[in-house]
C-alpha positions in Angstrom: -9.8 -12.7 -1.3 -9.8 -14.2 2.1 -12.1 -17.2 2.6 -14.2 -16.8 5.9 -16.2 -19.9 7.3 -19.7 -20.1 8.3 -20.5 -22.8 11.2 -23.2 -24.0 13.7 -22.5 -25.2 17.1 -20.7 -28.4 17.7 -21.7 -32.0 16.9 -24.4 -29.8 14.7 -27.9 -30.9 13.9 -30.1 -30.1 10.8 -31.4 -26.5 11.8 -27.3 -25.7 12.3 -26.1 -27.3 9.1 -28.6 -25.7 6.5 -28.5 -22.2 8.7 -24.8 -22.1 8.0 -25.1 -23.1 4.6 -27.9 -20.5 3.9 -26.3 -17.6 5.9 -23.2 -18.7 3.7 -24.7 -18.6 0.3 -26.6 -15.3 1.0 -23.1 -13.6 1.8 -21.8 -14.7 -1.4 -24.6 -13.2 -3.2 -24.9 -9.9 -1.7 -20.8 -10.3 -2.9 -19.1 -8.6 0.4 -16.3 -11.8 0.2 -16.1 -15.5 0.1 -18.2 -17.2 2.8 -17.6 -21.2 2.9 -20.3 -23.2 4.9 -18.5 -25.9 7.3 -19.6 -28.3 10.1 -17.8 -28.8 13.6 -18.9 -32.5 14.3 -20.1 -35.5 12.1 -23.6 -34.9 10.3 -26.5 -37.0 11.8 -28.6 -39.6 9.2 -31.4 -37.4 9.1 -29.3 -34.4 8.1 -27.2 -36.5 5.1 -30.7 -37.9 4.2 -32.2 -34.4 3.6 -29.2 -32.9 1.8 -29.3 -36.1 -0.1 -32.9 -34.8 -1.0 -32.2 -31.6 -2.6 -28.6 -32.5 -4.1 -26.6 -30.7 -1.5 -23.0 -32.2 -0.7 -22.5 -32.2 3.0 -20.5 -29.3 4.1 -16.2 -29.4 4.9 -15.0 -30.5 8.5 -13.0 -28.2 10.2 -11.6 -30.5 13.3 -9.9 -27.5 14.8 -9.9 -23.9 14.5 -6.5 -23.4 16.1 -4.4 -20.5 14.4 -1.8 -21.2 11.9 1.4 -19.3 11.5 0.0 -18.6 7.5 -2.8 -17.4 9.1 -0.7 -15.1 10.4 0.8 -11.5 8.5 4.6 -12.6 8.2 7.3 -10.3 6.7 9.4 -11.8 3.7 12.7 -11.0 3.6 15.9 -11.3 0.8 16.8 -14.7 0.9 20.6 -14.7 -0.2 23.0 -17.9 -1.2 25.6 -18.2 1.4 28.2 -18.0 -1.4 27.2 -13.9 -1.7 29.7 -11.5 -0.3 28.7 -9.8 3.1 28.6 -6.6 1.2 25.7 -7.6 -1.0 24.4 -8.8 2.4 24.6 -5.5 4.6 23.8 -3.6 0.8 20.1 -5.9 1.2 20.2 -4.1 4.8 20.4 -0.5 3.7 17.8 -1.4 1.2 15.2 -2.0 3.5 15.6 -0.5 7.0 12.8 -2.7 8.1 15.0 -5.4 7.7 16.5 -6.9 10.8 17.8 -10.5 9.7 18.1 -12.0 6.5 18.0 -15.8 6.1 20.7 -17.6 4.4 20.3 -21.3 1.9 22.6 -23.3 0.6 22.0 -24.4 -3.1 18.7 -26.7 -2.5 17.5 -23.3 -1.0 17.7 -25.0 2.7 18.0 -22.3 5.6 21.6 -22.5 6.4 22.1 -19.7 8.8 20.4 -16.3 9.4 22.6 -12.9 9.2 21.9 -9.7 11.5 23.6 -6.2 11.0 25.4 -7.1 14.5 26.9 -10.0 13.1 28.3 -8.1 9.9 29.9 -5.1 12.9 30.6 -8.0 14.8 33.1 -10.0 12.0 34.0 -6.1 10.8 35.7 -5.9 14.4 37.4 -9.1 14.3 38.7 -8.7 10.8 40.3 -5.3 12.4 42.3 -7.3 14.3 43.2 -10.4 12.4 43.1 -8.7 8.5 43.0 -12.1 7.1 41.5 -14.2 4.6 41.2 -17.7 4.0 40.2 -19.2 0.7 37.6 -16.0 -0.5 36.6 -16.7 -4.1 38.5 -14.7 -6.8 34.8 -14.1 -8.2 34.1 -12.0 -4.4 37.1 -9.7 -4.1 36.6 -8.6 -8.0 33.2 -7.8 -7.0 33.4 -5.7 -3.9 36.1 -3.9 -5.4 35.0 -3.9 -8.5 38.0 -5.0 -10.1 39.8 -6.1 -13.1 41.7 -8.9 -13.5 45.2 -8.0 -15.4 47.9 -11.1 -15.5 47.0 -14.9 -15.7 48.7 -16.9 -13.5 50.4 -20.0 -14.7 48.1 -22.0 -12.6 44.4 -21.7 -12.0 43.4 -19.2 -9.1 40.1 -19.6 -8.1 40.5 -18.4 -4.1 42.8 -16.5 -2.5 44.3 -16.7 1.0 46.6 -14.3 3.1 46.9 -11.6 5.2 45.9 -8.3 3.8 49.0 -5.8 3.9 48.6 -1.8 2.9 51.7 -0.5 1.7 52.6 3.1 2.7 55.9 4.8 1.2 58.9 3.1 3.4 61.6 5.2 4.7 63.9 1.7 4.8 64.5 -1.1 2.3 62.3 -3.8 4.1 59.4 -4.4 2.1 56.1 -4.7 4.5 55.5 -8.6 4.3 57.4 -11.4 5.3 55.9 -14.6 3.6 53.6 -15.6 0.2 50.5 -15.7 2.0 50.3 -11.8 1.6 47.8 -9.6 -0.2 48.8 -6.7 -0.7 47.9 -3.4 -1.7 49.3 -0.5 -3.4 49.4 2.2 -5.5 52.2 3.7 -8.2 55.2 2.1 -6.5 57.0 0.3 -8.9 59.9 -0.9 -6.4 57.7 -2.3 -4.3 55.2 -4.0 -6.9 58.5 -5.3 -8.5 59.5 -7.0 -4.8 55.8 -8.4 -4.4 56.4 -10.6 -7.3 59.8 -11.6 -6.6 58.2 -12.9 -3.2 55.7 -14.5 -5.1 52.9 -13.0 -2.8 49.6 -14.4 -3.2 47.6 -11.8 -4.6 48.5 -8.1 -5.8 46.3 -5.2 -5.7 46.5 -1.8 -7.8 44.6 0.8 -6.6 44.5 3.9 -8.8 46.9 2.7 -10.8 48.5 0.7 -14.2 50.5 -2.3 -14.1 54.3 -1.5 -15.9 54.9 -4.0 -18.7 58.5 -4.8 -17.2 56.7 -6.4 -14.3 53.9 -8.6 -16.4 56.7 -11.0 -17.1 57.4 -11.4 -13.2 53.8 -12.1 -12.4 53.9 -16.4 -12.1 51.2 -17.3 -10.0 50.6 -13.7 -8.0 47.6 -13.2 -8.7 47.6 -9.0 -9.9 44.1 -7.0 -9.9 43.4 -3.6 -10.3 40.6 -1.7 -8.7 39.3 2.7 -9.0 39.0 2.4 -5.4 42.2 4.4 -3.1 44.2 2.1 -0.9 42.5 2.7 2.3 38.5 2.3 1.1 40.0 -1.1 -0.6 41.7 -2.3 2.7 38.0 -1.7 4.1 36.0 -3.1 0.9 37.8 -6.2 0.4 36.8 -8.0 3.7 33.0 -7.6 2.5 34.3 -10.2 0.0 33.8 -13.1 2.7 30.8 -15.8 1.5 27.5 -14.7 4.0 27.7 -18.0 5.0 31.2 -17.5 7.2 29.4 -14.9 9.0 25.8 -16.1 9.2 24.9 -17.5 12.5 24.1 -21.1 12.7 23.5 -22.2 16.2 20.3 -21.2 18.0 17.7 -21.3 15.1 14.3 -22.2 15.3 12.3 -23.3 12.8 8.4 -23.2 12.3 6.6 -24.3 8.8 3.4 -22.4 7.8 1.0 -25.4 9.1 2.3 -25.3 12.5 0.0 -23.9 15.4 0.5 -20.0 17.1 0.3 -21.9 20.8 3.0 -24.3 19.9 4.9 -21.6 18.4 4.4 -19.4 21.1 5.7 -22.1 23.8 8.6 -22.2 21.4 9.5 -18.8 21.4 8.9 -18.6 25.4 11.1 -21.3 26.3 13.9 -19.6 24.0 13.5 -16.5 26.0 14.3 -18.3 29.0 17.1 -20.2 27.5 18.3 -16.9 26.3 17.6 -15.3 29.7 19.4 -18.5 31.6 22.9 -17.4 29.3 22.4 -13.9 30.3 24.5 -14.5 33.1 27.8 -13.6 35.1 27.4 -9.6 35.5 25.8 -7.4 37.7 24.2 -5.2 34.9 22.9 -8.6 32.9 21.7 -10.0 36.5 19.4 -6.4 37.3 18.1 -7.4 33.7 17.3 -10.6 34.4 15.5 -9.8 37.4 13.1 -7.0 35.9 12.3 -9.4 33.0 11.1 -12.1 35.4 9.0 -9.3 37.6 7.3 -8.4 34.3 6.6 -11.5 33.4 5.1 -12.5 37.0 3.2 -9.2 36.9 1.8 -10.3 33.2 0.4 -13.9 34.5 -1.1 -12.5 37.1 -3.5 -9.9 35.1 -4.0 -13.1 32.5 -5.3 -14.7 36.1 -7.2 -12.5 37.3 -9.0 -11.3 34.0 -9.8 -15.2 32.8 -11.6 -16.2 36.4 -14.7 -14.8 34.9 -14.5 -16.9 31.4 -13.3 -19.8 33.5 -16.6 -19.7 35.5 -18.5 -19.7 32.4 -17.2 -22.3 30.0 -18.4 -25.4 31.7 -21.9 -24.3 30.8 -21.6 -23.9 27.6 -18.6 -25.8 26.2 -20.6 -28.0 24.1 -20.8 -25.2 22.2 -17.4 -24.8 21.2 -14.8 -26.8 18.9 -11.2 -27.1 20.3 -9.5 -24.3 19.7 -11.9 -21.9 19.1 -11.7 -20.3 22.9 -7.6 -19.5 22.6 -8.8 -16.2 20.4 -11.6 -16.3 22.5 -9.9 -15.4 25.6 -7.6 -13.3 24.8 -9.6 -11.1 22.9 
């Protein structure tokens, strides 16, 4: 149950102490939820001397009343080990709609990175033009594809690294890679499964189909898997087998911690938009933009202006009766 605090006015007397406790302990009776009496100043000698007299303890001293981001209603998202794949990642996404970024720790469960849905398109499109990978965990591609590991090579495998290569049916002899840093993927094609391993590709994967027992000899250290998925969907599959953390991004994070203060957040967070609004530069389209977010932002200040002259006036006659902090909500509510 939330706890709700019962106060006087500042640097309190006697009548403001016990009125706070009273009110306080009445409310906890009648059972609606937990009331805590609490003081906003140091207690004089003549109060301390009468709680003294009937066995009360002094009431807690709130120094500020200041909002608190745990104070606050915060969303808690998945919180994935940057050794994941990027398809568990975006899988997490589809989950949960209402999930827009999901944070990222290494293996002390420090924040490493955060990942959005634009950066899993945005490594999707690169990968379209560079389909390569570079030292993915074995453990990664088996997963995505949700393969089967069916030779051992004769040394241990634990990543692999090439470009990925689908082989169609050739009309010529040339077999579609070049060098051993090749994964490549096929179906029921003997001949070219049997020229794979006398390249000593990297990595060979089966899609749909069995490895001949002629060709287990030839293996060595080409790496053969086999997978229920058809060539094309495990071309597409087997980039999701990149760690998160590749694709998470790093720079530009902010961090806040529970016991930190809304204002200071909130001076955070504005000077980031103008950061962000400062890079948003060298285009007509991103200059109009620019230009209608400072408007709004001048046309905002100006109603806060105008609608705290009134509170303004007022304060000085009674701030005595106030602790810091306590007018932020004040105002703006």
């Amino acid at each position: 149950m939330e706890q709700i605090y019962v106060t006087g006015h500042r640097n309190p007397d006697t009548d403001s102490v016990v009125s706070a406790m009273a009110y306080a302990a009445l409310r906890n009776a009648v059972g609606d939820r937990e009331y805590t009496a609490a003081r906003l100043g140091h207690i004089s000698d003549e109060t301390r001397l009468i709680l003294s007299r009937f066995s009360f303890e002094p009431p807690a001293l709130i120094q500020s009343m200041r909002t608190q981001v745990q104070d606050l209603d915060y969303d808690v998202p998945p919180i994935l080990h940057e050794a994941v794949t990027v398809g568990r990642a975006w899988t997490a996404m589809e989950e949960d709609h209402h999930i827009t970024a999901i944070p990222i720790t290494d293996d002390e469960g420090h924040l490493r990175g955060m990942m959005t849905s634009g950066d899993i398109a945005s490594y999707d499109m690169r990968s379209a033009g560079d389909p390569a990978l570079v030292d993915v965990p074995l453990f990664n591609i088996l997963s995505v594809l949700e393969g089967q590991l069916l030779t051992e090579t004769e040394e241990m495998v634990n990543t692999i690294s090439g470009e990925v290569v689908l082989a169609l049916p050739q009309l010529g002899e040339l077999p579609p890679f070049r060098q051993r840093e090749t994964i490549l993927i096929c179906g029921q094609q003997p001949e070219m499964l049997r020229q794979a391993l006398e390249h000593c590709v990297a990595c060979v994967i089966l899609c749909q189909a069995e490895l001949p027992d002629e060709l287990r000899s030839l293996a060595g250290n080409t790496c053969i898997l086999s997978t229920p998925y058809d060539g094309y969907r495990a071309a597409r599959r087997i980039f999701q087998a990149i760690p998160a953390g590749r694709v998470a991004q790093r720079e530009d994070l902010y961090y806040f911690r529970l016991d930190d203060y809304i204002d200071d957040v909130r001076e955070v967070l504005l000077q980031s938009q103008f950061n962000a609004e400062m890079l948003q530069q060298g285009g007509d389209t991103l200059g109009m933009l620019q230009e209608e977010l400072r408007a709004a932002e001048q046309i905002r200040y100006a109603l806060i202006v105008v609608a705290s002259i009134p509170v303004m006036l007022l304060y000085p006659f009674i701030q005595k009766y106030f602790v810091k902090g306590v007018t932020v909500g004040a105002v703006k509510g």
